[in-house]
C-alpha positions as CSV (number, residue, x, y, z in Angstrom):
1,X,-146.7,-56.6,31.3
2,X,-145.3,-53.5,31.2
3,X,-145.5,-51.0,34.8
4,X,-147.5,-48.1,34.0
5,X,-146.7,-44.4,34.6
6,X,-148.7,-44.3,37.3
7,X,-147.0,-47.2,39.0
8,X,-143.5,-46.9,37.8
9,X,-141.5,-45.5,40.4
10,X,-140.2,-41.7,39.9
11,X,-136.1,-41.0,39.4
12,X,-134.5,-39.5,42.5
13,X,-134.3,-36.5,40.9
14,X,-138.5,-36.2,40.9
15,X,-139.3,-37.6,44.5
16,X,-141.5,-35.0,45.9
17,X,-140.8,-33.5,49.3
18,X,-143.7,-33.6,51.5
19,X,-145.1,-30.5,53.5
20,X,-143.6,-31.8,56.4
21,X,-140.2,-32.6,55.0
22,X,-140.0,-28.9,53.3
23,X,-140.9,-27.4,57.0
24,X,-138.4,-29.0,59.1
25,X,-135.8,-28.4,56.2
26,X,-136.6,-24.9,56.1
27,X,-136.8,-24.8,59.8
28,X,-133.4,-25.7,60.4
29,X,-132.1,-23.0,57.9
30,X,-133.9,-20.8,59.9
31,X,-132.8,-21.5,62.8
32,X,-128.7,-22.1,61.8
33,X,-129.6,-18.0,60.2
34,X,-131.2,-16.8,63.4
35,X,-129.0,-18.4,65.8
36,X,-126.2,-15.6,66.0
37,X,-129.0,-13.0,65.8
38,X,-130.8,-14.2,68.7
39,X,-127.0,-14.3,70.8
40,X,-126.8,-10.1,69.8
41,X,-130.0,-10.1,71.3
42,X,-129.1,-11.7,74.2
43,X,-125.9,-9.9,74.5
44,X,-127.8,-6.4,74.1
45,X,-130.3,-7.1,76.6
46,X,-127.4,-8.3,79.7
47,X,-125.0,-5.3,78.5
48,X,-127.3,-2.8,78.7
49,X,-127.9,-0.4,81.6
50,X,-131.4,-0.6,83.0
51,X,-131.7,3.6,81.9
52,X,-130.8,2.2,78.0
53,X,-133.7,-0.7,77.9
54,X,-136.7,1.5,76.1
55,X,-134.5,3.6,73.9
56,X,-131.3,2.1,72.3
57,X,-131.6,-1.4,73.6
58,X,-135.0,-1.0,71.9
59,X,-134.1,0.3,68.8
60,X,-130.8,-2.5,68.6
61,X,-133.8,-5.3,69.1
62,X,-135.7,-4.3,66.2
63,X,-132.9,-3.4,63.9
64,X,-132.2,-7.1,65.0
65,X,-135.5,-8.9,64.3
66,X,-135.9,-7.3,61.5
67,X,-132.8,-8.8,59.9
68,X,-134.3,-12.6,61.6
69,X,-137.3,-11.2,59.0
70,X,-135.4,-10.4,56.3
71,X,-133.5,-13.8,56.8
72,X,-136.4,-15.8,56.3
73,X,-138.4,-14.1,53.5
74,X,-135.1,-14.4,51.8
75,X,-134.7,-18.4,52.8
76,X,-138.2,-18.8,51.6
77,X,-137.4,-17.0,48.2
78,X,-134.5,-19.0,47.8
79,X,-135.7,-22.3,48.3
80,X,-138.9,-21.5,46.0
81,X,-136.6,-20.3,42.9
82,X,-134.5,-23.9,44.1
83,X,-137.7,-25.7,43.4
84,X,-138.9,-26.6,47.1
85,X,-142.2,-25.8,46.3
């Protein structure tokens, strides 16, 4: 008797990723992206005179998180058009 579709089992190249699987993958290209972003945070906010923390300390943290934004809209694009969906 031959295996049905339903039963056979799928090529490796077919294997579906689970939610799970797709989050912590994702989650570590996140994180490896944010990593050095998050140090210039760091960096700004030990450098910086206590006269300098609501004006350009502020404005380097958003410029900052914004790029950690841009980062991961731009890892989630990517891995959709890769087929991660």
């Amino acid at each position: 008797m031959l295996p049905t579709a339903a039963s056979a089992p799928l090529p490796a190249s077919e294997v579906v990723e689970t939610r799970d699987q797709r989050r912590r993958r994702l989650l570590g290209q996140l994180q490896a992206t944010a990593a050095p972003l998050l140090e210039q945070m760091a960096d700004t906010l030990v450098d910086a005179p206590d006269g300098e923390l609501f004006r350009s300390v502020e404005v380097r943290l958003r410029d900052l998180s914004r790029q950690i934004a841009a980062a991961a809209q731009q890892t989630g694009l990517d891995d959709r058009k890769k087929g991660g969906m």
